[in-house]
C-alpha positions as a printed Julia matrix, in Angstrom:
294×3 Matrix{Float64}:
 147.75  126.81  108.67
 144.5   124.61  107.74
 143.64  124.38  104.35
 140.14  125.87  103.51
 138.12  123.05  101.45
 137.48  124.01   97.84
 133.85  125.15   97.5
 131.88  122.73   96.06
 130.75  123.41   92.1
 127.42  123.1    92.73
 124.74  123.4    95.62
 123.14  120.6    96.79
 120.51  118.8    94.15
 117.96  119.0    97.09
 118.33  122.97   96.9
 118.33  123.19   92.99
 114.71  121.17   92.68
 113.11  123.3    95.42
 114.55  126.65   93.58
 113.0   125.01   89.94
 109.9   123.91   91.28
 109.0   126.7    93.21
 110.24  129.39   90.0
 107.89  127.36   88.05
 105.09  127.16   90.7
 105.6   130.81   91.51
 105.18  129.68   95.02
 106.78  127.71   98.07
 103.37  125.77   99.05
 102.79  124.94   95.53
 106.35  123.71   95.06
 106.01  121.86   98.67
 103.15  120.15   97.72
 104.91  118.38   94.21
 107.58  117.91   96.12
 105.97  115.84   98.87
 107.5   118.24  101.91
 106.79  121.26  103.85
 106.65  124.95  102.59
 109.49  124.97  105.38
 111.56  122.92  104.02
 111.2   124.71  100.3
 112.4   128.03  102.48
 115.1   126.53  104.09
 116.73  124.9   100.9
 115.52  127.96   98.64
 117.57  130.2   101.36
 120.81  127.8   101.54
 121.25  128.0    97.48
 120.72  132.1    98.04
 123.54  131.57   99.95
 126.06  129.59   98.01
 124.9   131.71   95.01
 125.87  135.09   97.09
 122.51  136.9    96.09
 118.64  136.64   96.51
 116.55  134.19   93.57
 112.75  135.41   94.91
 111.63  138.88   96.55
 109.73  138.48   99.44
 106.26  140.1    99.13
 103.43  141.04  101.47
 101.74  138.26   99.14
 104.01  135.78   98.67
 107.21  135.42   96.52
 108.11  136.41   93.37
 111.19  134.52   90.98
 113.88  137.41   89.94
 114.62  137.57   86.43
 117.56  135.91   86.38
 115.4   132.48   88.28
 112.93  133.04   85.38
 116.32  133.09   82.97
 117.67  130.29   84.95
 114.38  128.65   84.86
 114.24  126.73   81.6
 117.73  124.95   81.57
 117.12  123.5    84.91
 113.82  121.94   83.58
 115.75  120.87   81.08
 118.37  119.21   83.36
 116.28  117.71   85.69
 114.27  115.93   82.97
 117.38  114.46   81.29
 117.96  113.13   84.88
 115.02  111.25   84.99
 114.85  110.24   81.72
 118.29  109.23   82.67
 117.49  107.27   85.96
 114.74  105.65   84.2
 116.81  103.76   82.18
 118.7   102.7    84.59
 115.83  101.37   86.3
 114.29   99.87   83.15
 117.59   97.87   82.56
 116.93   95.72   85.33
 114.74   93.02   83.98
 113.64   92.01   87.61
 112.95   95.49   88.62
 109.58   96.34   90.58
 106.45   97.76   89.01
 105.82  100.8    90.56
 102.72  102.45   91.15
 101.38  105.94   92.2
  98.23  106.27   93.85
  95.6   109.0    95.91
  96.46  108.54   99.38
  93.12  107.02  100.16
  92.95  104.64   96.86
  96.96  103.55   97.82
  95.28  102.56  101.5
  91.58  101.7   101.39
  91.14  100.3    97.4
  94.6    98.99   96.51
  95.49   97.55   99.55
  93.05   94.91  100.13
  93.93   93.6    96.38
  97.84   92.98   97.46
  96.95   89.67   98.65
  95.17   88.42   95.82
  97.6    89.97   93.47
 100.83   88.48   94.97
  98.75   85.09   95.42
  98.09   85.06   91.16
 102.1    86.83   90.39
 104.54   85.61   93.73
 107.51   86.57   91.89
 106.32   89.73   90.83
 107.51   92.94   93.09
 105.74   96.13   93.58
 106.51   99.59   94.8
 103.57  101.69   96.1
 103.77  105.61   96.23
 101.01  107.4    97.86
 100.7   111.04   96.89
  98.03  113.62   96.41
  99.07  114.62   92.73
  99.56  112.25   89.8
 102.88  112.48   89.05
 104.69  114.28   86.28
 106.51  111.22   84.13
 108.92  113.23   83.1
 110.1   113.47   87.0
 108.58  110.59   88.38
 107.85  108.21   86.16
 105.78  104.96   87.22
 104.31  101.9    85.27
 100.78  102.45   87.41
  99.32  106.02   88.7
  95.77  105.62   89.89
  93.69  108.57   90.64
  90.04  110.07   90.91
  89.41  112.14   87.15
  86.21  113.29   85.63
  87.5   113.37   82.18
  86.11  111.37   79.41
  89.1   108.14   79.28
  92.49  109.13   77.05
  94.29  106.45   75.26
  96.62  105.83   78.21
  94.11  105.15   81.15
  91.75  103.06   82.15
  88.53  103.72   84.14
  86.24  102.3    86.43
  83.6   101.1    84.31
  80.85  102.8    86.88
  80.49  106.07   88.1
  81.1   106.78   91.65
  78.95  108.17   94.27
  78.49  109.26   97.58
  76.04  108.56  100.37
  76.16  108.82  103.89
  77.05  105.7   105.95
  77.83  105.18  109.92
  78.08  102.42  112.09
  75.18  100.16  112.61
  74.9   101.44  116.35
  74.13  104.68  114.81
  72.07  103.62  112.13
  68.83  102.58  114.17
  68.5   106.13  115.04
  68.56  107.75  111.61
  65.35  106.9   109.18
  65.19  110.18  107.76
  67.53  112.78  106.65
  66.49  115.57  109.25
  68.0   113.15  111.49
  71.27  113.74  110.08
  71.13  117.07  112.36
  71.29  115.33  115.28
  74.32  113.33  114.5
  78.16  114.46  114.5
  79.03  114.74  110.31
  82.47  113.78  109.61
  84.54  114.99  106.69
  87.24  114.6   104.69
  89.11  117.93  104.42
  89.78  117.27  100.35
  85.94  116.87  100.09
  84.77  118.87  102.53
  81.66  119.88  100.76
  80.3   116.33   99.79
  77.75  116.97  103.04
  76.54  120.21  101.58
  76.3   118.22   97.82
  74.77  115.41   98.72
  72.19  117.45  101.57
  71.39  119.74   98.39
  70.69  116.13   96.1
  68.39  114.83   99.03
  66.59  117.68   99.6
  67.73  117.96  103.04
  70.06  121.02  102.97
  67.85  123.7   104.7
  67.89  121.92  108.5
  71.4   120.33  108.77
  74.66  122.47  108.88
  76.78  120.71  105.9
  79.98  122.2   107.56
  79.16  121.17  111.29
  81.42  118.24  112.6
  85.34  117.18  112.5
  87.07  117.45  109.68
  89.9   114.87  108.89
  93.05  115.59  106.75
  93.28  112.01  105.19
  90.07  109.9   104.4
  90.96  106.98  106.33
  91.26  108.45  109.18
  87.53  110.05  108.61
  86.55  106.46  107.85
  87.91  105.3   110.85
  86.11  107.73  112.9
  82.74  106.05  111.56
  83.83  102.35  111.87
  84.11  103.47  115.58
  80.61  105.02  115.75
  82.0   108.47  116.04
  79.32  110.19  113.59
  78.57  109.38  110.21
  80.78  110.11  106.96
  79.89  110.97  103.7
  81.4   107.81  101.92
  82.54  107.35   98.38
  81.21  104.24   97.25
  84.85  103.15   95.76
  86.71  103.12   99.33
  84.2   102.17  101.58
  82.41   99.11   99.19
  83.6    96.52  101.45
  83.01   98.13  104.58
  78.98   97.88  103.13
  79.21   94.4   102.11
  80.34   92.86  105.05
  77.78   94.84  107.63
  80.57   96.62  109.19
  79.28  100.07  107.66
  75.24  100.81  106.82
  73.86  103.61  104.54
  70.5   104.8   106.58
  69.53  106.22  103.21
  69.57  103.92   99.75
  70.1   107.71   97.56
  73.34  108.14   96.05
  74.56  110.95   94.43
  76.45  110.25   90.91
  79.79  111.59   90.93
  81.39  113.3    87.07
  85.02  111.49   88.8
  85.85  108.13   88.11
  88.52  106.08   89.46
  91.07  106.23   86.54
  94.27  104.26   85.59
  96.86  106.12   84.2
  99.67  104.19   82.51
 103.28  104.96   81.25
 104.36  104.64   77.71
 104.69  101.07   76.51
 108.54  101.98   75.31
 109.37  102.29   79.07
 106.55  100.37   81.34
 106.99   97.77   83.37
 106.74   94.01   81.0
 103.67   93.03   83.24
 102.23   96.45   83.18
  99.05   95.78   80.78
  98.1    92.86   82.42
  98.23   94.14   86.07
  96.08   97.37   84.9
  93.63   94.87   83.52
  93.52   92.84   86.44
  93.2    95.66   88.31
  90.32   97.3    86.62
  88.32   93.92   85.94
């Protein structure tokens, strides 16, 4: 007769962070999105713990979900757990002198403003390694901890970040084939307007700053869901985007993007540097931030 394998003494860790994210979050698309995965997935692993545990952990609502009291009871010793974990795996990690400095960035900073500084940054520190996390949430260091995070804010600078020491803006830019046909802003409404989804309504901000709202339709055009895929779109002459001046800088400098119109609109956001604790960063960590933000 076989023998029946012993049931394992705990469910998978996979299954126990989507079950304490989502009781915190009180939701499965809030607890996807820190988790860097689909609402799907948070369902799937939320239902395979319900399983091993023999009873339900959320009641399915018309609205949503909603944690039973024993996830809320369950709630705070899991937080608990899962912090001495990383606290845990951080020292591991800070134990290796040679390790990496890691760094945690906006999607479209990670790919359009750190990017083309890799070169010149391995060129001044060859030996030095780097690890490069995109995500669209600056991560919790208790979880996630990194030496770097880099992110848009529009708070005045703490005493753990650095900021870009000039506001940002936006202003529409296109390709130059477009640009001969656009001297005024009620030009705008004959050309295709391509967004970002995240900052969707820039068009209808900055139309409102010119004074050109009224005639144009801020929300007509394609919207896409990451920025450099929208910036893309106007590199190819596709329409013209409503460009932050931090990601798109070089594009203007060397010709291959033009803004028809020399008004930009101030932004409160700044392109911020957020840095770990000196007790656990990275020994090169102050010096690459300063580089960075020079």
């Amino acid at each position: 007769m076989p023998v029946k394998p012993p049931r394992p003494r705990l469910p998978s860790l996979n299954a126990l962070r989507a079950f304490e994210a989502a009781t915190r979050c009180g939701s499965f698309i809030k607890a996807a999105e820190e988790l860097g995965v689909t609402a799907g997935a948070v369902t799937q692993q939320i239902r395979q713990l319900e399983v091993w545990l023999g009873f339900p952990v959320f009641r399915r609502l018309a609205q949503g979900v909603e944690p039973t009291e024993a996830a809320r009871e369950a709630l705070p010793r899991l937080t608990r757990g899962f912090d001495t974990l990383a606290q845990a795996v951080q020292g591991l990690r800070d134990s290796h002198g040679g390790r990496a400095l890691t760094i945690a960035a906006l999607p479209c900073i990670a790919q359009l403003w750190l990017s083309p500084r890799l070169t010149e940054m391995r060129r001044a520190w060859p030996e030095l390694q780097i690890s490069i996390s995109a995500m669209e949430q600056p991560p919790d260091p208790r979880r996630e901890p990194h030496d770097l995070a880099i992110f848009y804010r529009d708070a005045e600078a703490a005493p753990d970040t650095l900021r870009a020491p000039e506001p940002d803006a936006i202003l529409p830019v296109c390709a130059p084939s477009l640009a001969d046909n656009i001297g005024r802003v009620a030009d705008l409404a004959s050309q295709t307007l391509l967004h970002d989804a995240v900052w969707r309504s820039d068009w209808g901000r900055w139309l409102a700053f010119a004074g050109g709202s009224a005639a144009i339709d801020p929300a007509r055009g394609p919207s896409f869901s990451l920025y450099s895929l929208a910036l893309d779109a106007a590199l190819s002459g596709s329409g013209v985007l409503m460009g932050r001046a931090s990601l798109i800088g070089r594009h203007l400098a060397d010709g291959r993007l033009i803004a028809p119109f020399p008004l930009a609109m101030p932004l409160r956001d700044r392109l911020t540097l957020i840095l770990a604790p000196a007790e656990r960063a990275h020994p090169m960590q102050a010096e690459i931030a300063a580089w960075l933000m020079a």
